[in-house]
N, C-alpha and C positions, 0 to 999 in steps of 0.2 A: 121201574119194575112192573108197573100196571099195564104194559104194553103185550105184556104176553102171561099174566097170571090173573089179574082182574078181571078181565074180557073175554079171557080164551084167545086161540090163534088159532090163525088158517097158516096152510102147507105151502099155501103159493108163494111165488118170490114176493121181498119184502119189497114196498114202494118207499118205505121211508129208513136207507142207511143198514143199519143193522139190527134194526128193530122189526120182529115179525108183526106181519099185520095184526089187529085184534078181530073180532068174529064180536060184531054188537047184536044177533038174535035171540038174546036172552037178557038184553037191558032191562024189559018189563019188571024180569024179576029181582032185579036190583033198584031199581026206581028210587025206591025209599030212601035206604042204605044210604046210597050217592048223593041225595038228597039232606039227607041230616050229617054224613059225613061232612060231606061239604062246607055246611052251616057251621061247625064245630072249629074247621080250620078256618074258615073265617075270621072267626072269632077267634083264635088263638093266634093266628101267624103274625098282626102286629104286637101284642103283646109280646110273645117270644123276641120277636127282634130288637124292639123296644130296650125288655128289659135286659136282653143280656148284652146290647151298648153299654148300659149304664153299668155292669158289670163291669165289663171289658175297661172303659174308660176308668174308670174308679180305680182300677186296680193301678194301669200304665200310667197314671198321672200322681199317682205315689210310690214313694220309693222303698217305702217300709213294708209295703203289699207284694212287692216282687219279688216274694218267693217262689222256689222251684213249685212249689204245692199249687198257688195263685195261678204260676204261669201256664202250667197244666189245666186250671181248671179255665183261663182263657182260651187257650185251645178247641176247649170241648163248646165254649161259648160261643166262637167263630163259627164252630160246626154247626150251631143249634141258631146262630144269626141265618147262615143260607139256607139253611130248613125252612126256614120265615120267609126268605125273599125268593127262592126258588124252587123247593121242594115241597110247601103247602099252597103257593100258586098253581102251580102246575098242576098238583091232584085233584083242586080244586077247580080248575079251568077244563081238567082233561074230563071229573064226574059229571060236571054241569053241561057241559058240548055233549056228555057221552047219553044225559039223559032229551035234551031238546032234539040235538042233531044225527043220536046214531054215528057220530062221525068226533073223532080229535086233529086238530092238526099235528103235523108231523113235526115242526120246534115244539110244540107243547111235549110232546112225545118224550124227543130227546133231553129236551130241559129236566123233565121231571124224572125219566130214568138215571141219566146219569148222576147229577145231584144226590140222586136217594144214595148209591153207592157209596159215592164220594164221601158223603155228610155220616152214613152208616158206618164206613170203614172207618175214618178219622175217628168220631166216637167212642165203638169198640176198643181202638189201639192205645187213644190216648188216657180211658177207665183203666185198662191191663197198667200203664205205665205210672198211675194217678195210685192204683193201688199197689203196686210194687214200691214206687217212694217212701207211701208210707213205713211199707213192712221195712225200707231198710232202715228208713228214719225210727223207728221201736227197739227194730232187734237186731240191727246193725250198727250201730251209734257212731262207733270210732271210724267206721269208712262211708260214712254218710257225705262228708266232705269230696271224699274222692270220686263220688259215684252222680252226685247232682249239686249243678248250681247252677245261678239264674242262666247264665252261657250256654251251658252244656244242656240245658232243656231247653230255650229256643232253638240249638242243634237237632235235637230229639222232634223236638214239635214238627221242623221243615222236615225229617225225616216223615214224618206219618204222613203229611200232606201230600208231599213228593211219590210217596209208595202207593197210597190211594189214587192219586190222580193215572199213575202209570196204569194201575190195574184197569181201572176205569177204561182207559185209553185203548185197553189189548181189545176190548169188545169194537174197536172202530178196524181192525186189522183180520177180519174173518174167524176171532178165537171166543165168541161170544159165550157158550155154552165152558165153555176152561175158563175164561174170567170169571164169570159169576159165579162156578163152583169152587172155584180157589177164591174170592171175596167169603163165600160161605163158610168155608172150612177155619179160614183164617176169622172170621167174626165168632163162631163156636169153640177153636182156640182159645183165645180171649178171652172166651163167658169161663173156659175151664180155671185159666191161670188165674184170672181175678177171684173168685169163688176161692179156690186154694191158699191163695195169698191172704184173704181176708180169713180165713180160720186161723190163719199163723197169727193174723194182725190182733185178732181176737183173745187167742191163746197167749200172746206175749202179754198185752195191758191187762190180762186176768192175773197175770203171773208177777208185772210189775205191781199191781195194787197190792196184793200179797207182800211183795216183798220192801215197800216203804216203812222205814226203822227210823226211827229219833236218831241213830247216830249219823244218819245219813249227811252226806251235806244239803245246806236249804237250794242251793243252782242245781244241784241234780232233782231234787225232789220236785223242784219247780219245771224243769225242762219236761222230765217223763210225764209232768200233769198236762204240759202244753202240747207237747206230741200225740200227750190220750186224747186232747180234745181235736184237733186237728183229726187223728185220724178216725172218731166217732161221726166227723160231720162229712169225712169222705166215705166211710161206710155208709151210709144215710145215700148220700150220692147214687154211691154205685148201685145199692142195692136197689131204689126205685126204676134206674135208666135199665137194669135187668129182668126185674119186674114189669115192666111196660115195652119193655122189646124182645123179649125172648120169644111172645107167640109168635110176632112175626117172624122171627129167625127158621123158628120151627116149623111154620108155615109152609115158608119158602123152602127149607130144607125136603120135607116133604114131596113138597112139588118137582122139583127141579133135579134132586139128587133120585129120592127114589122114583121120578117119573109118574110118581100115583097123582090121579087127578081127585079135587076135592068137590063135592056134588055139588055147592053154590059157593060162587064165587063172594058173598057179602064177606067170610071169612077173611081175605085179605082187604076190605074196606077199612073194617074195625079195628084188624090187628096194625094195618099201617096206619091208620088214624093215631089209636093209643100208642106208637111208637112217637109219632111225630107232637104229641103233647108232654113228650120228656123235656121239649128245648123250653118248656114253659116251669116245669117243675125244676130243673136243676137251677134257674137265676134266683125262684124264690126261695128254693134249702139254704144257696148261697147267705143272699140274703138276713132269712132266718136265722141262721146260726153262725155265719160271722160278723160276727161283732164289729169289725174294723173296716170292712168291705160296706157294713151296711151305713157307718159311718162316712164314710167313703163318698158311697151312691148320694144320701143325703144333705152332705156338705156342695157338693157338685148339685145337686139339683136348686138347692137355695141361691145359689150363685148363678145360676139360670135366672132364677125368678127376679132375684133383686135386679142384675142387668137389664130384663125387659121391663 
């Protein structure tokens, strides 16, 4: 993304693929920004990848964790793994070149554009599909069964990967400018039906708590409590990963869609920065509030230490 919104661009033909060149005569007045940007993902990119291994493995190495909800929120962990290994290198490799040298190489380029897309789309697709589970897991109970299971969301999952990676792909075939606006449109989708979804999700467990009665049976009483909790710690989820990426959404929307230019470019430093410190927040929510998973990471990490 920082190939043509970070830097600015020049009109001349691209030397590097499908990426227009950047225009580095105004790096002075970014210096800083790049600079402390930089330092930030440093320091976060192994951590993120770190921790959401230990997610991720915690999860696949039990069997009781492999729920649809889990597997989904593996998904988002995968994305927030290549964040770590390719998408805060690169921004970080492309700020620090861009302050010493005036200059990025052209795999740094590609590396770090594409990834962002990839790892951006995935995300967006797979919070829309993370909070729709829940809403049918609330207030669709009886076809909860027909609509997800462990199966049929690893189905779903290669789905969003498969459709991100295509998208990604149309920008190598001359449709650069329609890729990235159809990535944008569909990422703003997303933010809409998630948001939507979660008022449902809100309004149902406001309406279940109301409606818990002594004559109730104690399996139902207990299930709607374990679905509130479930879906209070993916609310929690969603809401920061949109919190911390919506500027840049709106950013780039700005930019790209209405063509208006933004007077300093540090605005997408910050706002991709603060995107790319979501992959560090959602392993500790994780974490934090489940219980089982955190159990999980824990028992796995002992069994490390006693081994060595």
């Amino acid at each position: 993304m920082a190939e043509n919104t970070s830097t600015g661009v020049s009109t001349t033909p691209s030397s590097c693929f499908h990426l227009l060149d950047p225009i580095f005569d105004k790096v002075s007045e970014r210096f800083l920004m790049n600079l402390v940007t930089a330092i930030i993902n440093i320091i976060a990119s192994p951590f993120a990848v770190i921790s959401n291994v230990l997610i991720t493995v915690a999860i696949f190495n039990n069997a009781r964790l492999r729920t649809p909800s889990n597997i989904l929120i593996c998904c988002l962990a995968l994305s927030d793994i290549l964040v770590g290994l390719a998408v805060q290198p690169g921004y970080i490799t492309y700020r620090l070149m861009e302050n010493q040298h005036r200059s990025a190489p052209c795999f740094v380029r590609l590396i770090y554009a594409n990834a962002f897309y990839i790892c951006c789309g995935v995300s967006f697709m797979t919070l829309t599909a993370v909070s729709y589970e829940r809403f049918v897991a609330v207030r669709l109970l009886a076809r909860y069964n027909n609509l997800f299971s462990s199966k049929r969301v690893l189905k779903y999952v290669a789905i969003i990967w498969v459709l991100n990676i295509l998208l990604t792909t149309l920008q190598w075939v001359g449709v650069t400018k329609i890729s990235k606006a159809v990535h944008l449109m569909v990422w703003f989708f997303c933010l809409l039906v998630s948001g939507k979804t979660h008022v449902g999700i809100v309004w149902v467990l406001r309406r279940h708590r109301l409606q818990m009665q002594p004559q109730q049976t104690i399996n139902e009483n207990i299930r709607k409590q374990r679905e509130a909790r479930i879906s209070r710690r993916i609310l929690l989820i969603v809401g920061v990963y949109f919190l911390l990426n919506t500027p840049v959404l709106l950013a780039k929307m700005y930019h790209q869609i209405l063509q208006q230019d933004i007077k300093t470019y540090n605005h997408f430093s910050w706002t991709e920065t603060l995107a790319f410190l979501n992959s560090c927040t959602n392993p500790m929510i994780c974490f934090w509030k489940n219980r089982q998973v955190r159990q999980g990471v824990l028992t796995m990490l002992k069994t490390i230490c006693c081994y060595n």
